[in-house]
C-alpha positions in Angstrom: 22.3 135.2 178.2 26.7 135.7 177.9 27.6 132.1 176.7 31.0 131.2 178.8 33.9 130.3 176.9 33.7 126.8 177.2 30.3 126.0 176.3 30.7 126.1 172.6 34.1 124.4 170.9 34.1 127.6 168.4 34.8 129.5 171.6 37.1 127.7 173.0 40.6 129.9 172.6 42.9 131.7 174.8 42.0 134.8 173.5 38.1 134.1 174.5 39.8 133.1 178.2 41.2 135.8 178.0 38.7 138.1 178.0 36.7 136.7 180.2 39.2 137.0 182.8 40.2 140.9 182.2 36.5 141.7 182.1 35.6 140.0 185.6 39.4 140.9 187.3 39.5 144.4 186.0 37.7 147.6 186.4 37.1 150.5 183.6 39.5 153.5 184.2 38.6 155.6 187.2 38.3 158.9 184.8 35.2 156.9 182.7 32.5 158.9 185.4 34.0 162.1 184.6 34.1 161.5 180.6 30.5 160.6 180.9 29.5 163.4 183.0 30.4 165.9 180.2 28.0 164.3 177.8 30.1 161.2 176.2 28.1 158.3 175.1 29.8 155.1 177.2 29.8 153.4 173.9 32.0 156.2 172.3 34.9 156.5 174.9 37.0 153.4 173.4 36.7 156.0 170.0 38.2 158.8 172.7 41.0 156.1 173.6 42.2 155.6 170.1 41.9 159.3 169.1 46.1 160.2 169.7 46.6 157.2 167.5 44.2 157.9 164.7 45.2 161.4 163.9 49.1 160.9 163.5 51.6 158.8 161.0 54.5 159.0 163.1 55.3 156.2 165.2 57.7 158.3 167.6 55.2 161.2 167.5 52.5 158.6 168.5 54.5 157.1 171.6 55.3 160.4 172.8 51.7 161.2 173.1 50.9 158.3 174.6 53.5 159.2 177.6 52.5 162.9 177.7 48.6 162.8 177.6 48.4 160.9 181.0 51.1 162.8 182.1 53.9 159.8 182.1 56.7 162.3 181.4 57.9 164.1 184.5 58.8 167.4 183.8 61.2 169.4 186.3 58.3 170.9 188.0 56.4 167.7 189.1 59.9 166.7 190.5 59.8 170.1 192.2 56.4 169.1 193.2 57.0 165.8 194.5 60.2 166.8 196.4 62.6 165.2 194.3 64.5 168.3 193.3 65.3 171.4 195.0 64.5 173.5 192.0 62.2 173.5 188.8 64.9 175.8 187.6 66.1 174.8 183.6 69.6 173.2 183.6 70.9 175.3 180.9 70.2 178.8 181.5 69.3 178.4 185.5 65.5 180.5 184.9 62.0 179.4 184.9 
């Protein structure tokens, strides 16, 4: 039985509130079904999480994966694809 966090004083921290509060207010990511459905072990996917950060040194190389790989950055095309722009054209040379 999941001792509560204020049934022991060695527990008794913010951090162990806490957690208990994100793990009964907030849900795994939605893409979690789908990373399982290809074969991933549930226990493994916090491994997949870290994965951009483990294989790089460099801190602005890090952050700009972190924006890309959910697809943070918008590039002209998703602006073209949202309606925000009237073109995906490039702004320097005016092609694709």
């Amino acid at each position: 039985m999941k001792q509560n966090w204020y049934d022991n004083v060695k527990n008794l921290s913010i951090a162990a509130l806490h957690k208990i509060i994100v793990e009964n207010k907030f849900q795994p990511p939605t893409n979690e079904n789908r990373i399982i459905s290809y074969g991933v072990e549930p226990s493994e996917i916090q491994k997949l999480y870290k994965w951009p950060f483990s294989i790089t040194e460099n801190t602005k190389l890090i952050m700009f994966q972190f924006k890309i790989n959910p697809n943070i950055i918008y590039t002209k095309d998703k602006h073209k694809g949202a309606n925000i722009i009237p073109d995906d054209l490039c702004y320097l040379c005016k092609s694709k």
